[in-house]
C-alpha positions as CSV (number, residue, x, y, z in Angstrom):
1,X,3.8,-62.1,-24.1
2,X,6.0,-65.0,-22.1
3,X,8.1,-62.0,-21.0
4,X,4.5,-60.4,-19.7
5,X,3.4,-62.8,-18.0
6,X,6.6,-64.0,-16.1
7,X,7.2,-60.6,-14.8
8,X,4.0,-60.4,-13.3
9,X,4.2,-63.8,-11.8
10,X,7.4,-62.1,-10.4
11,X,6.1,-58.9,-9.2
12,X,3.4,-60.9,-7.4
13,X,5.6,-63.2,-5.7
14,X,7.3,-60.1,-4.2
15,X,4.2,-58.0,-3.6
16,X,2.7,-60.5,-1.8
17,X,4.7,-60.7,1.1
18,X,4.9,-56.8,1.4
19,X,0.7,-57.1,1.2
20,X,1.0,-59.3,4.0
21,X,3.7,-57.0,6.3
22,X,6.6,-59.2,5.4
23,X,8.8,-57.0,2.9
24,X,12.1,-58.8,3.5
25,X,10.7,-61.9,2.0
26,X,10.0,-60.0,-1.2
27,X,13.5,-58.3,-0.5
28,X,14.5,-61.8,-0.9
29,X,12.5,-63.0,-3.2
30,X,14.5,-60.3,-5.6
31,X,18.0,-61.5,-4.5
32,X,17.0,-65.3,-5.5
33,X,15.6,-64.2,-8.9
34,X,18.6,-62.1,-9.6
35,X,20.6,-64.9,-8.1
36,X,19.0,-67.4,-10.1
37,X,19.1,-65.7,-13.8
38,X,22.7,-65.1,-13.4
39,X,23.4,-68.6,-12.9
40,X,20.8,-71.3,-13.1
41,X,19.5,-69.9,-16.1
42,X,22.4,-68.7,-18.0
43,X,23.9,-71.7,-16.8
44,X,21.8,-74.3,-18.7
45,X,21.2,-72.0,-21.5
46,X,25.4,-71.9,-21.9
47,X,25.1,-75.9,-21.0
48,X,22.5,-77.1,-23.7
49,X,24.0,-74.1,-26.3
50,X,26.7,-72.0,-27.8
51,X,25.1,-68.1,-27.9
52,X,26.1,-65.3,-29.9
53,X,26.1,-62.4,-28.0
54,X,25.1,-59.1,-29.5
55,X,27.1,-56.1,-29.7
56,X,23.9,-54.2,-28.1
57,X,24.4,-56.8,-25.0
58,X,27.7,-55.6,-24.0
59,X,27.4,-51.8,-24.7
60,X,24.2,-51.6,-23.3
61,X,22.0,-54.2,-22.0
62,X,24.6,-55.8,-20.1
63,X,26.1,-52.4,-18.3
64,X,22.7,-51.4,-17.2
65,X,21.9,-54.6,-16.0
66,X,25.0,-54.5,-13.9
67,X,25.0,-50.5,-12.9
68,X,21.1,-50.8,-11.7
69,X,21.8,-54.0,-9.2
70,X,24.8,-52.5,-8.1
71,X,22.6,-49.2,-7.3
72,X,19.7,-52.1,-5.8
73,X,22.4,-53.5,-3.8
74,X,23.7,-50.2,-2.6
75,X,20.0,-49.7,-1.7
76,X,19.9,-52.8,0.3
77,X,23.2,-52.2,2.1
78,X,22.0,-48.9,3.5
79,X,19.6,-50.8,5.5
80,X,16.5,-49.1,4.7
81,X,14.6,-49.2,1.6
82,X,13.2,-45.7,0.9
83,X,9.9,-45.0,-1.4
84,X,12.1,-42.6,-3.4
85,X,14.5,-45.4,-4.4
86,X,11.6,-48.0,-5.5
87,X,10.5,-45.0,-7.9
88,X,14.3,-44.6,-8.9
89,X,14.1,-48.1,-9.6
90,X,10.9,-48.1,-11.6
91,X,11.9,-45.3,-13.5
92,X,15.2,-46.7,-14.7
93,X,13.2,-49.4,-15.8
94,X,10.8,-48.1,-18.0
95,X,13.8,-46.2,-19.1
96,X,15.7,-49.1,-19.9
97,X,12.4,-50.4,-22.3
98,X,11.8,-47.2,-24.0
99,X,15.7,-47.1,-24.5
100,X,15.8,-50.3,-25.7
101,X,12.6,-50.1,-28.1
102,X,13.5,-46.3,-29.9
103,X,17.4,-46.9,-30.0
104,X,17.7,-50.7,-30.0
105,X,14.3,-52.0,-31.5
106,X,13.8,-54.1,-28.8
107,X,15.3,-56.4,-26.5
108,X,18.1,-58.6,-27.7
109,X,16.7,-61.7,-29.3
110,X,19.3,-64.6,-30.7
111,X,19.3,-65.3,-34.7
């Protein structure tokens, strides 16, 4: 439900600026919050814990994290975001859930 709500607090803050005709602040709003997990929050969650990552994390959940921003950022460099690529995106993403729910039953959660 966290994860819910968070993601649309998320996908407001970036929708917003597009609403208003200002899409490279959601642009950048993305680039922070990719920034930001990667290291503010893995930082202090590796600071204040030892974790014990899953073998699903680094056959799967970790290489699509890392093949879909590199696709985002190859996006970005082109210059031009195009509709077809936000549907890409959005598809890969609901792929990545369903994937991760039938195969993986669920997101990777620590013991």
């Amino acid at each position: 439900v966290l994860t819910l709500i968070l993601t649309f607090e998320d996908i407001m803050l970036t929708l917003e600026p597009v609403r208003r005709g200002f899409p490279e602040i959601g642009v950048g709003n993305v680039i922070g919050s990719v920034l930001f997990s990667v290291t503010g929050n893995i930082g202090v969650i590796m600071f204040l814990s030892e974790v014990n990552i899953d073998d699903s994390v680094l056959t799967f959940h970790l290489p699509f994290m890392v093949i879909v921003t590199a696709l985002a950022a190859y996006f970005f460099h082109q210059g031009k975001i195009k509709r077809w690529h936000g549907v890409l995106l959005g598809a890969l993403y609901i792929a990545y859930w369903v994937i991760a729910l039938v195969v993986f039953s669920g997101v990777p959660i620590g013991e």
